[in-house]
N, C-alpha and C positions, 0 to 999 in steps of 0.2 A: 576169580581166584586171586586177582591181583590186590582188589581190594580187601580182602580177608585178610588177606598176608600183612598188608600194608594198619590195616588194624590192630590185628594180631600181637607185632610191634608195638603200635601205642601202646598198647592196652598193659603187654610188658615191662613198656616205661614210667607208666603214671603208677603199674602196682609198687615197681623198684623204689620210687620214692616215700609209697606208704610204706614198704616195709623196711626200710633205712629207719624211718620215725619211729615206726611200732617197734624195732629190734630194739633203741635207745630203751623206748618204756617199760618193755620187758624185762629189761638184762636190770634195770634198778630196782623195779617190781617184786623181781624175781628172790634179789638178795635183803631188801629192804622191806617187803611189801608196801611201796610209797607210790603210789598211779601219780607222779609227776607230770601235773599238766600245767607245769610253766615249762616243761620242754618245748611247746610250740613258740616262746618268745626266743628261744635260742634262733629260730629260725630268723626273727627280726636282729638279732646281735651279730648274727653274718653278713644278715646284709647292712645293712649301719655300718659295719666294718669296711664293706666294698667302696663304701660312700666316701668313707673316711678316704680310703687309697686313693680314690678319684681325687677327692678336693687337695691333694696336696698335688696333685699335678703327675700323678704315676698314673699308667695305661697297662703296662704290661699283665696279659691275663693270667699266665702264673704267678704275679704276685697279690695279685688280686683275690684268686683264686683260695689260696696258701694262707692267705693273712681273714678270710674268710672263717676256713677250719681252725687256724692256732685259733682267733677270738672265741670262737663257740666253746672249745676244749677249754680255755683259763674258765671264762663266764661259767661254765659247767659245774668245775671245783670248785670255784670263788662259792659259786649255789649252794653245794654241798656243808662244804665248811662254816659258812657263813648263817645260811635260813634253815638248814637240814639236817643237820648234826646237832643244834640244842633240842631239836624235838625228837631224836632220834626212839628214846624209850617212853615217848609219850604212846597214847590210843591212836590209832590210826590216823580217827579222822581230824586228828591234830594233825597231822602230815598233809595231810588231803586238804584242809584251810589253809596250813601256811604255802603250799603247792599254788593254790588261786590266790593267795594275798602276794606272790611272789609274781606271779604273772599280771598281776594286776598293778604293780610297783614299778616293774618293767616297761609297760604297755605306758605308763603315766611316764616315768622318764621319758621314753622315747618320744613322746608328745610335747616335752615341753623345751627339751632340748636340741631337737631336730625340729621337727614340721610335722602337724598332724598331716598334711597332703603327701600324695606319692613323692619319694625320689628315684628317676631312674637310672639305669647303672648299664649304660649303649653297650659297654663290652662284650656283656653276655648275649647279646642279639647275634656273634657269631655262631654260635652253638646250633643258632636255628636252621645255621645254611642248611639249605634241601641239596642231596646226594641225588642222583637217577643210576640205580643198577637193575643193568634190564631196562626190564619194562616198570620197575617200582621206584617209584619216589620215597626217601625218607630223608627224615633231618639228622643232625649229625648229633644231635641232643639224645634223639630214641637211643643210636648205639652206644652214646658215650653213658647213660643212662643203667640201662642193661650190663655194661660192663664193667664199672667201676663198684657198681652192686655185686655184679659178681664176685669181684676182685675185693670188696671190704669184706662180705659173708664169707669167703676163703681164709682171709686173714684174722679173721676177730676167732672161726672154729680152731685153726692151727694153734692159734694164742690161746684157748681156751681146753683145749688139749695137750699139749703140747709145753707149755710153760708152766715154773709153781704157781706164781701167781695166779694164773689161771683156771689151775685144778682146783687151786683153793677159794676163789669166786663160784665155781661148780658146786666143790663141795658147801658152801657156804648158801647158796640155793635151796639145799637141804637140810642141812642142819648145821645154822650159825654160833649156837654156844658150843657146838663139838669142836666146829675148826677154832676156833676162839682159846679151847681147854688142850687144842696141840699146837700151842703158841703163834697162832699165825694173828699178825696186828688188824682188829677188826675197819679202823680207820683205812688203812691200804687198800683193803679191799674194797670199799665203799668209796674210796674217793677215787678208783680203778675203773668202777663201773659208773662212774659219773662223766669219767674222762672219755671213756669210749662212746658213752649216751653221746656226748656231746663232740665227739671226732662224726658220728655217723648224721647227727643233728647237721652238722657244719657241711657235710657230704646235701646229705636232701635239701640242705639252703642253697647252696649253689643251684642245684637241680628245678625246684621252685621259681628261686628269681630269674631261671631263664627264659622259664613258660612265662612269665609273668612281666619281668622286664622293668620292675619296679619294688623299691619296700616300702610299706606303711606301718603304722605303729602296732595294727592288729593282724598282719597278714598270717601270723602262728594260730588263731585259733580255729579255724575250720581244718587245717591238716592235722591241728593237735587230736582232735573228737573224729579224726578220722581214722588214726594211729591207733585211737582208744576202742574204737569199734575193730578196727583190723586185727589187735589182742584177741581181743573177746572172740570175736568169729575165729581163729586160730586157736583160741584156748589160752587164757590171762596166764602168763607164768612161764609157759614154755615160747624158749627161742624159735626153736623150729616151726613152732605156729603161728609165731609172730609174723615169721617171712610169708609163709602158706596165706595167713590170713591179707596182708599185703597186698600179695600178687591178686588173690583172688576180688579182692574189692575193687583193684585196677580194673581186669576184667571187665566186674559185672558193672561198674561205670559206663566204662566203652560200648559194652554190651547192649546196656540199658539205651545210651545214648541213640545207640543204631536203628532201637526197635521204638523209639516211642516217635510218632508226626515230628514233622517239623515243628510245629507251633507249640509241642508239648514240651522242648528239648528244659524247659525253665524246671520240671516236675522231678528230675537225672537224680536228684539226690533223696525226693523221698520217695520213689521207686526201688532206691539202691535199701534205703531204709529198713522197708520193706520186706526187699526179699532177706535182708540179714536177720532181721526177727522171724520171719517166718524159716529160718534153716536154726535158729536159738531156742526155738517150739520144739524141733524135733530132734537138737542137742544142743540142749542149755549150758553144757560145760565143752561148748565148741567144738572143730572138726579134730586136733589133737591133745584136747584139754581130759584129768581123769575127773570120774566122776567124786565127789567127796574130796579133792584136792585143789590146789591153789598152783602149786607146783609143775614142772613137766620136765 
């Protein structure tokens, strides 16, 4: 029991971090239809940030921390305004190129102006401390994990309910030339939901570089195709699936992880693969995704 529990957990906090990533994808997705996968270099733009903090000679982890998320949130907009707004009423997969040519511009600064080799960032190694309650061991990463997800999914629904701007990114999900024709500035919106992609991007970099312990010029693109797969099994378009799909890819990770030999543990990811195509066989438009729609 203890082990399960202790699991359990993990498995909680490695989904919190997909679905931080995947909420980003979707909410721009959602209003844009633009599958953003230079959102995974955000991930490097945070930590490159924390680096920055280091080399001037500051430790403090809230500042650290803080100067993390503002950098992802500016880099986010800068994205938007800069590589994504002249292609805006282009064909999609004009979005979808300049998305990979943007991550790939990134991926190459960061190479040339940092170090292609690791940099690592010792502060967040406290995050790892191990707690003992009871009889269970965790680290203080798992809860801060689980909770701070909790605590941004409470606050982006509130703001998304609750505020205009936010009803009108809703409405704007469904039908963007209507909000558009009751004067609401389609710009705001779009650069709204770039800002929050990238507050929640800036959230999962923290979360990342603490398992990790280090940044490299590519570390965004396996969480990105992860984020991309956690949509999809949730259903591309909807919020709420985004999270669902998340957690559940945490899971069957851990899951996967538990059940295959030892010697096998290298195979985790196309086992995971796996079973996500075989639940896309028997609902190709995901677990909250509709059928014939893009939307949710």
């Amino acid at each position: 029991m203890q082990y399960i529990v202790e699991q359990g957990l993990n498995a909680l906090s490695i989904g919190a971090e997909y679905a931080l990533l995947a909420l980003g994808l979707a909410i721009v997705f959602s209003i844009m239809g633009l599958v953003n996968f230079a959102h995974g270099e955000l991930l490097g733009v945070g930590g490159y940030a924390m680096y920055a903090v280091l080399l001037f000679g500051i430790g403090d982890l809230w500042v650290i921390l803080g100067t993390a998320v503002i950098a992802v949130v500016v880099s986010a907009v800068l994205l938007e305004r800069i590589a994504f707004r002249p292609v805006r009423h282009a064909p999609a997969t004009t979005g979808l190129l300049t998305a990979f040519g943007v991550s790939i511009v990134l991926q190459n600064i960061f190479l040339l102006t940092v170090s292609p080799r690791p940099k690592s960032i010792p502060p967040l190694s406290v995050l790892n401390t191990t707690v003992l309650i009871g009889d269970y061991t965790f680290s203080i990463l798992q809860f801060f994990e689980a909770g701070v997800t909790a605590i941004a999914i409470t606050l982006l629904v509130l703001f998304l309910r609750r505020t205009r701007l936010g009803m009108a990114m809703r409405a704007a999900a469904y039908d963007f030339s209507t909000v558009r024709l009751m004067g609401i500035r389609a710009n705001r919106v779009i650069a709204t939901a770039f800002a929050i992609s990238g507050a929640l991007a800036g959230i999962a970099a923290i979360f990342f570089l603490a398992r990790r312990g280090a940044v490299d010029p590519f570390m965004g693109l396996v969480p990105v195709l992860k984020a991309f797969v956690a949509c999809v099994l949730g259903g591309f378009g909807s919020l709420v699936g985004a999270v669902v799909g998340g957690l559940l890819l945490g899971g069957l990770e851990v899951a996967i992880l538990l059940l295959l030999p030892e010697g096998l543990g290298g195979l985790r990811d196309a086992a995971v693969f796996f079973g996500v195509g075989a639940l896309l066989v028997w609902r190709p438009q995901g677990l909250l995704g509709r059928k014939g729609e893009l939307g949710g």
